[in-house]
KEVOMI-383540 format. One record per residue: residue in one letter; x negated, y negated, z negated of N, C-alpha, C, O, CB in turn. Coordinates in steps of 0.02 Angstrom, whole numbers, plus 50000, padded with zeros to 5 digits. Glycine has a CB too. Layout:
N
AXYZXYZXYZXYZXYZ;...
***
This chain:
191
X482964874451856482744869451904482184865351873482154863751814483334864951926;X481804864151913481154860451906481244852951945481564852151997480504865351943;X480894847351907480924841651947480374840151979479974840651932481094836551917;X480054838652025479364840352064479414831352122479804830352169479464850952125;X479004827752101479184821352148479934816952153480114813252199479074824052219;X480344818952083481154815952092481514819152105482084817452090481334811752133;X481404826852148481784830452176481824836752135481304839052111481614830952239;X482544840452124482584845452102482564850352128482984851452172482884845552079;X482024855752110481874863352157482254867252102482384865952043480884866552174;X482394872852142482374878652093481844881752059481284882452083482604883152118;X482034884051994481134886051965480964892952000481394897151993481034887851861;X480454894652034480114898252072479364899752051479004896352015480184895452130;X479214905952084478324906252072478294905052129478754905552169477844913052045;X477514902752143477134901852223477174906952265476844906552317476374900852224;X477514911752255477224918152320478014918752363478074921252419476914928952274;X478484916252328479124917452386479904920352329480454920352357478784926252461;X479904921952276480524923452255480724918552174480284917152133480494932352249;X481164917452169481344913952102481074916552034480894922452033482064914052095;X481044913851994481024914551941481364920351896481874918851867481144909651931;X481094927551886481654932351870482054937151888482514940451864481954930451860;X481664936651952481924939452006481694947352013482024952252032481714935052063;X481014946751991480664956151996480014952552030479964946452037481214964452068;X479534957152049478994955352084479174952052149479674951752183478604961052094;X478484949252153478564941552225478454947352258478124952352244477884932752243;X478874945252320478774949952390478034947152421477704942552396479534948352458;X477874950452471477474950952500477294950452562476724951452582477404953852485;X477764948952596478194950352677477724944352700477284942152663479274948952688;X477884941652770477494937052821478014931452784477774926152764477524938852922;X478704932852775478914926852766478864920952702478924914852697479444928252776;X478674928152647478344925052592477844919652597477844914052573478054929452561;X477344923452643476614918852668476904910852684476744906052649476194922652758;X477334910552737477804906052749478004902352703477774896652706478254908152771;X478334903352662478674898952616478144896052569478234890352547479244902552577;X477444900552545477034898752513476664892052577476334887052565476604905852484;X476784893452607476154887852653476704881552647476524875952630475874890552765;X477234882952660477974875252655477834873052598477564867552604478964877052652;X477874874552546477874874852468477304868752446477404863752411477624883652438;X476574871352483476014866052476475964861352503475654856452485475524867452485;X476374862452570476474856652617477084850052598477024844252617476694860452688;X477644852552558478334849452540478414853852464478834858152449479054851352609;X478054852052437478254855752363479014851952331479414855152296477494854152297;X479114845452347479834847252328480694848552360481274848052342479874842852293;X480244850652422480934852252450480944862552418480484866152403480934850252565;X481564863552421482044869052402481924873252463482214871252513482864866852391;X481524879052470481334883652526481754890252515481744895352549480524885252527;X482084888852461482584897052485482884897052542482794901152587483254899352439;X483194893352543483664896652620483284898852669483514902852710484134891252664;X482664896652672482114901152696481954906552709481884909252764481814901252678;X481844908952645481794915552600482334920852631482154926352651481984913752512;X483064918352633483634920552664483454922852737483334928252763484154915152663;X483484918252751483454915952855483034917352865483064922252901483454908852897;X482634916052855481784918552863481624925452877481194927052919481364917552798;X482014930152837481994937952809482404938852860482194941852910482264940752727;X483034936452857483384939552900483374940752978483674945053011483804937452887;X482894935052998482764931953060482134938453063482114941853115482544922353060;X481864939153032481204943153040481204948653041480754950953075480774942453003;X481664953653007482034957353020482384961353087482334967353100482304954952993;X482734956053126483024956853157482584955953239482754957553295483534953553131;X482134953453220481724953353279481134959253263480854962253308481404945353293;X481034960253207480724967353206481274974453230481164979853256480454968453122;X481894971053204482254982553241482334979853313482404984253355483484987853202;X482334973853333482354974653418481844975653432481904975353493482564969453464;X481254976853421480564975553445480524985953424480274990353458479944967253385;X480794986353371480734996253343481184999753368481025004753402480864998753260;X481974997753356482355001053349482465003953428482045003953473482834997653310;X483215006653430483495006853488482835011353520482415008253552483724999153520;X482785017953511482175021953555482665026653591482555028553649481485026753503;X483265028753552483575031253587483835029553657483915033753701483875032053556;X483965022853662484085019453707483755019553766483875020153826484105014953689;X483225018553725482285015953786482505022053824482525021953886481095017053740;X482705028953776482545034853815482835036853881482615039853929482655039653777;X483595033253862484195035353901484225028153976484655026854017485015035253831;X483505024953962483695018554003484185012154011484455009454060483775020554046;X484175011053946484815006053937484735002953867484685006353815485605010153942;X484714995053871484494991553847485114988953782485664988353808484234987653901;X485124987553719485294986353666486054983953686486574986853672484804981853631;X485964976753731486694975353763486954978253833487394975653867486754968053772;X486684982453845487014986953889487694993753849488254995953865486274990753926;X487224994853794487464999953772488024995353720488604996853704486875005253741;X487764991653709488514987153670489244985453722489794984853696488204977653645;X489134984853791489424984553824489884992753836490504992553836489014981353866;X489574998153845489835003553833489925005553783490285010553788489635006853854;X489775004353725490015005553660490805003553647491235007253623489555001553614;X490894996853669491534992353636492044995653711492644996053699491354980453629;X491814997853783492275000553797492545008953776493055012053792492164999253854;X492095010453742492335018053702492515017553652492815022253627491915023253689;X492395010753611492695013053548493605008453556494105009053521492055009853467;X493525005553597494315003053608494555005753639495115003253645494494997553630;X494495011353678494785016353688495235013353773495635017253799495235018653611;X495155009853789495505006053879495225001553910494714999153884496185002153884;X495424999353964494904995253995494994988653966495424986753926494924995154072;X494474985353994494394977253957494104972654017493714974654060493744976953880;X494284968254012494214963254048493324960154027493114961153970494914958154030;X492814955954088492544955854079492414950054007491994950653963492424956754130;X492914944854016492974939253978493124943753888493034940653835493704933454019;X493304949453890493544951853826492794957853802492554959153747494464956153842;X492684959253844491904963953854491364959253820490894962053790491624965353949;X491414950653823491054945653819491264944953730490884946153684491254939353879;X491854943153726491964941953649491764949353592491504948953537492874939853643;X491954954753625491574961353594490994961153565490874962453506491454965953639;X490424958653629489954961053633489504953953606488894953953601489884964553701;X489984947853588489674942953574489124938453622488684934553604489444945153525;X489324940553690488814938753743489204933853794489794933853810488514945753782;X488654929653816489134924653876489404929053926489154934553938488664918353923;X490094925753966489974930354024489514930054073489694933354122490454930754055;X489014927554079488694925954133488324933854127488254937854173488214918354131;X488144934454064487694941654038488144946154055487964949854101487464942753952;X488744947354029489184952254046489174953354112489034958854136489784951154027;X489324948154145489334949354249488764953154243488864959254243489164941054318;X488164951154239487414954154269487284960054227486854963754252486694948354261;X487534962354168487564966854165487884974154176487684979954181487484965454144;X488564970154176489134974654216488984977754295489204982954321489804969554224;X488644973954316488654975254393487774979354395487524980854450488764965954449;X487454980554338487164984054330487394993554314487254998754344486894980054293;X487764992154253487864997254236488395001254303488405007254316488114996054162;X488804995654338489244999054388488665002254448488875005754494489854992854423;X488105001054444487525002054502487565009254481487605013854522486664997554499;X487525010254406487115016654380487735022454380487585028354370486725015454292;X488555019954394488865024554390489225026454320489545031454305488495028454414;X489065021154285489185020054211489955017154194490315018554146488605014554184;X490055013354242490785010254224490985008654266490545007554308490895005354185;X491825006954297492055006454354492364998454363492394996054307492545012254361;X492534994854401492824988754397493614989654433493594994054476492314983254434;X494094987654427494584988154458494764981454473494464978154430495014991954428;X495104977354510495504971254524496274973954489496484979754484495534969254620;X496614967054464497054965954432497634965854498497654961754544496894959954385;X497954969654490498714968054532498874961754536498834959054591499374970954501;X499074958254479499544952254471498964946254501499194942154541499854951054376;X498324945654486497874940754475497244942654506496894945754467497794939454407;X496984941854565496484943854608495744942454564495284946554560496574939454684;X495744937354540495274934554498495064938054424494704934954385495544928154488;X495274943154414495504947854360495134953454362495394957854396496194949654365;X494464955354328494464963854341494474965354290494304961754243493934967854374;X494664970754286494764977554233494074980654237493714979954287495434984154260;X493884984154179493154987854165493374994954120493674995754067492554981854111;X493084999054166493175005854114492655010654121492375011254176493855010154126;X492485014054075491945018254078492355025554128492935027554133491635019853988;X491605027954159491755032054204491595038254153491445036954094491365031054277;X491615044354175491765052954145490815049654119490685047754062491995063354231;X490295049654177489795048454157489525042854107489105044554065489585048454201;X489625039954108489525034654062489995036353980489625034953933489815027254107;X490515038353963490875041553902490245046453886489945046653832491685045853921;X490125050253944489675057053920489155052253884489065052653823489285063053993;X488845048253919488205045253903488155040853815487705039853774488105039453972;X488805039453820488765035153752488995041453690489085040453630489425027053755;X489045046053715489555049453668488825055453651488765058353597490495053253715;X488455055953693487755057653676487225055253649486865058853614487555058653711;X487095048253663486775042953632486825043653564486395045853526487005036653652;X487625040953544487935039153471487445042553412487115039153373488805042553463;X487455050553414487195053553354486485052453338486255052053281487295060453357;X486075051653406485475051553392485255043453396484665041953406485125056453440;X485625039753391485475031753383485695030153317485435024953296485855026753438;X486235033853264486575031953219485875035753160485675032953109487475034753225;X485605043053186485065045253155484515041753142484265040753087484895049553181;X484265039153215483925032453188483945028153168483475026953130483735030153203;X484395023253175484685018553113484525020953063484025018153041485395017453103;X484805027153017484865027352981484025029852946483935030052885485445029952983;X483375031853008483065033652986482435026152949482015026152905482965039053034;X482695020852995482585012852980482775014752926482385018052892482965006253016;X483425013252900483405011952838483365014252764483585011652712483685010052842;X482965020852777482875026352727482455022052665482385023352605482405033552764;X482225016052707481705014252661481875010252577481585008752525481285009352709;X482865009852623483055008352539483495014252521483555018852562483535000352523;X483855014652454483915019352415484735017652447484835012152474483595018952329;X485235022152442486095021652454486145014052420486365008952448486695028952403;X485985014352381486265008152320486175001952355486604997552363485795007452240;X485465001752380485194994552402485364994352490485234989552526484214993852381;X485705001152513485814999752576486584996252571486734991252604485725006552621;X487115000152518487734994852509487714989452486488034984752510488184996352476;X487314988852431487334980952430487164975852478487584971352484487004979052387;X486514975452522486344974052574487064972552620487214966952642485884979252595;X487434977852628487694979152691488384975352661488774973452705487704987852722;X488574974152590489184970752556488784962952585488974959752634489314972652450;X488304961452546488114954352565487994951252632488094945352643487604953252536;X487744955852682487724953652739488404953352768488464949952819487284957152774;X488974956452742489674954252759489964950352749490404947952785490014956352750;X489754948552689490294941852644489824935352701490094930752732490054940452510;X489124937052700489004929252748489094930852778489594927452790488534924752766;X489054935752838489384935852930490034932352905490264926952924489584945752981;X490344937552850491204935752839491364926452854491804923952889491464938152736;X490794922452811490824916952815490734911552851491024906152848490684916652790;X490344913252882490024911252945490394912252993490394907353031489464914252960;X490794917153011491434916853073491684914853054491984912753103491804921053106;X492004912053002492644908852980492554903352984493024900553012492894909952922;X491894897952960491554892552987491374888753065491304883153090491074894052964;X491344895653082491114894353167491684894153220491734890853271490614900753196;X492094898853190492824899853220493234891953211493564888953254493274906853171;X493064889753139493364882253133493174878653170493594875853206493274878653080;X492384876853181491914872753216492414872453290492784867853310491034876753221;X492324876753309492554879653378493224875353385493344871853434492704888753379;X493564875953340494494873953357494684868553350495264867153360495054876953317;
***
């Protein structure tokens, strides 16, 4: 740690990674943290570095990924919606389709009543509770996700060729332990 104006930074070079770390990246978000850095040199811009990447990231594979999808006409949370009813294997309620898929229900309705347009999934009313529907994928829609799967999991995987096995588990260990943490935080928040 470095003291810079009273305040303690971590010791860092100017281009975006700590001290020791291997070569400074190079990325947009680097640029970023270098422009904060001159602007607030003693505030602490990693979590930046973190969020920043990750955020950038993730709006780059929605912007790449998912071609398989484009192909088949059905959009990232559409197919999450038929995904979580095939891989749970029975029907689900729309309110439970919502916690799956991590989406409000308002999205779930408008998309549900999409995919039911296309013949993709069926709605049933609840016996006991009128207010109640049941959601299940139809023969077509199973076919559809169960075709999708290989050639969407190929691409994924062709995204991430760009790191080596090693750096795709570690990646994929660390991005668990914080999701891991972060629901457990948010889940508290919540209660």
């Amino acid at each position: 740690m470095t003291a810079t104006n009273g305040a303690a930074t971590p010791e860092s070079d100017r281009t975006g990674t700590r001290a020791g770390t291997g070569p400074a990246p190079s990325d947009t978000v680097a640029a970023v943290v270098r422009q904060w850095r001159a602007v607030h040199p003693e505030l602490d811009t990693g979590p930046m570095e973190v969020i920043g990447r990750i955020n950038r990231c993730s709006a780059l594979l929605q912007q790449a990924e998912d071609a398989p999808l484009r192909r088949a006409g059905l959009s990232r949370p559409e197919f999450d919606l038929l995904g979580a009813l095939r891989r749970t294997g029975h029907e689900l309620t729309p309110g439970e389709l919502a916690r799956e898929t991590f989406s409000s229900g308002a999205a779930v309705t408008k998309r549900l009543k999409q995919l039911t347009e296309r013949g993709l999934v069926e709605r049933r009313g609840d016996t006991r509770d009128r207010r109640v529907a049941h959601v299940r994928l139809t023969d077509a829609g199973r076919d559809l996700v169960d075709g999708i799967l290989p050639e969407q999991l190929a691409y994924e995987t062709a995204v991430l060729s760009v790191l080596d096995p090693e750096g795709q588990s570690g990646l994929a260990g660390l991005l668990g332990e914080l999701l891991g943490r972060l629901e457990g935080r948010m889940h508290g928040l919540r209660a």
